[in-house]
PLY file of the C-alpha trace (Angstrom):
ply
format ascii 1.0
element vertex 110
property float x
property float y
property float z
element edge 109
property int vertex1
property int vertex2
end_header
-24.36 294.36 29.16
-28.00 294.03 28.79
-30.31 295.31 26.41
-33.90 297.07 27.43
-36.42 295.63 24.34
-39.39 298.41 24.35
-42.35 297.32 22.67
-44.94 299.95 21.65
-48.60 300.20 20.68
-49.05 303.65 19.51
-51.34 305.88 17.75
-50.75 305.65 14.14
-52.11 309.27 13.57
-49.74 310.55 16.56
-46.00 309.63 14.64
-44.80 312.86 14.76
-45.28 313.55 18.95
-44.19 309.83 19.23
-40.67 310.70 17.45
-40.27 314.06 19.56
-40.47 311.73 22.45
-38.24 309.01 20.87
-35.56 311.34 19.81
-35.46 313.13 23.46
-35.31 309.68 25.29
-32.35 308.73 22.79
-30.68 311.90 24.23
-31.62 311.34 27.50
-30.27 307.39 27.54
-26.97 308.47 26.03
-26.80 311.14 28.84
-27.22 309.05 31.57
-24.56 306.20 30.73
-26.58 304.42 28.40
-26.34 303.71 24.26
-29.75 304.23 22.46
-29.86 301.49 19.36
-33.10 303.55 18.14
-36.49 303.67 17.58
-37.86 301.11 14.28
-41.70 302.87 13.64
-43.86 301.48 11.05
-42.53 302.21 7.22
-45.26 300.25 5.43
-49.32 299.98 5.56
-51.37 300.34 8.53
-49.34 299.40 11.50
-49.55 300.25 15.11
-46.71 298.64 16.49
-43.21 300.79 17.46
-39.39 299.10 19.46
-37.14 301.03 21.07
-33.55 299.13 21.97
-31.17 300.17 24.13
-28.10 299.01 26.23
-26.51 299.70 29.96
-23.10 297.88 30.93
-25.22 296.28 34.01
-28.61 295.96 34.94
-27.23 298.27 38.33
-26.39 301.24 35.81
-30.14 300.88 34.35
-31.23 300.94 37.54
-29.76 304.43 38.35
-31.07 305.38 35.19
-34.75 303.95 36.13
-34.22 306.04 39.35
-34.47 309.19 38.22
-37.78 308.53 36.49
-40.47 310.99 38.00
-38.13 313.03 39.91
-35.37 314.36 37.31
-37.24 317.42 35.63
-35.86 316.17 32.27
-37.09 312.75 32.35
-40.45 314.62 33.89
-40.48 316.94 30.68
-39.92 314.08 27.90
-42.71 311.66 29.38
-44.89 314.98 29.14
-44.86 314.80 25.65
-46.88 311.26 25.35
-48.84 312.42 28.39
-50.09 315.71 26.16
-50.69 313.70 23.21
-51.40 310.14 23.50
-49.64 309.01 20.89
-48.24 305.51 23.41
-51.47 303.63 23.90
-49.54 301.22 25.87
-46.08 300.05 25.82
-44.06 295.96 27.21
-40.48 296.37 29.08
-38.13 292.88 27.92
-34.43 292.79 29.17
-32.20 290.80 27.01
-28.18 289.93 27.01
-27.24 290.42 23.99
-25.48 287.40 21.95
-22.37 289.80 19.21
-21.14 288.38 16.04
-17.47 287.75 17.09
-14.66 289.23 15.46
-13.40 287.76 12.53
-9.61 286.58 12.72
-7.37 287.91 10.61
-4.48 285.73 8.82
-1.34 285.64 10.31
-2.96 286.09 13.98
-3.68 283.57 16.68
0 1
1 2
2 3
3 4
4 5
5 6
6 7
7 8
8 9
9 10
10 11
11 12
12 13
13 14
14 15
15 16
16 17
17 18
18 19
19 20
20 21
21 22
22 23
23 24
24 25
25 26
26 27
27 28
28 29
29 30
30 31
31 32
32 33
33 34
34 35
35 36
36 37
37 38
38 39
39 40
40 41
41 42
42 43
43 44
44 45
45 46
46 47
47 48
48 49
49 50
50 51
51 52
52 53
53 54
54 55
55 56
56 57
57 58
58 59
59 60
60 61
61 62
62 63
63 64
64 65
65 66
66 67
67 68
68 69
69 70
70 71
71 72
72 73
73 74
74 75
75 76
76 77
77 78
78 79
79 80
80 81
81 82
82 83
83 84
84 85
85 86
86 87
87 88
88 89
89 90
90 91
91 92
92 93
93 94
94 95
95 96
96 97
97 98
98 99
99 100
100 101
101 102
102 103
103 104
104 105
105 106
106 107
107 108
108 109
């Protein structure tokens, strides 16, 4: 698995066009093989910062996800919306493996 770590610099006064885009790009992951862990926006104070996290079973099934940037009309349609308002001033792509709690044991089982 690996996880895609989006790091965001939006426009605090642009929240509400930057969760239209958030919640379509949740749909959007989940509909091309992907899990969306969600957007975490600013709660408190003045803050201009914004993650998104979310996971393919191989960096090859992200890839054919990242593939259909700028050619599938849907994926052309959500990236309209921060186009139209500017609410992403700029944004940093990590990948990460993620490291799970494990399982605890249960008595009686080996």
């Amino acid at each position: 698995m690996i996880t895609c770590v989006v790091e965001y610099v939006i426009d605090p006064a642009k929240i509400e066009p930057f969760e239209r885009f958030g919640r379509r790009w949740m749909e959007l992951v989940d509909l091309h093989g992907g899990t969306h862990h969600g957007y975490f926006l600013p709660a408190e104070g003045a803050s201009d910062k914004a993650i998104a996290l979310f996971s393919f079973p191989s960096l090859a099934a992200y890839e054919e996800y990242r593939a259909l940037f700028g050619k599938d009309p849907e994926f052309i349609e959500a990236d309209h919306i921060t186009d139209e308002s500017g609410c992403v001033l700029r944004y940093e792509r990590t990948f990460m493996r993620p490291l799970l709690p494990t399982p605890p044991s249960h008595p009686g089982s080996r």
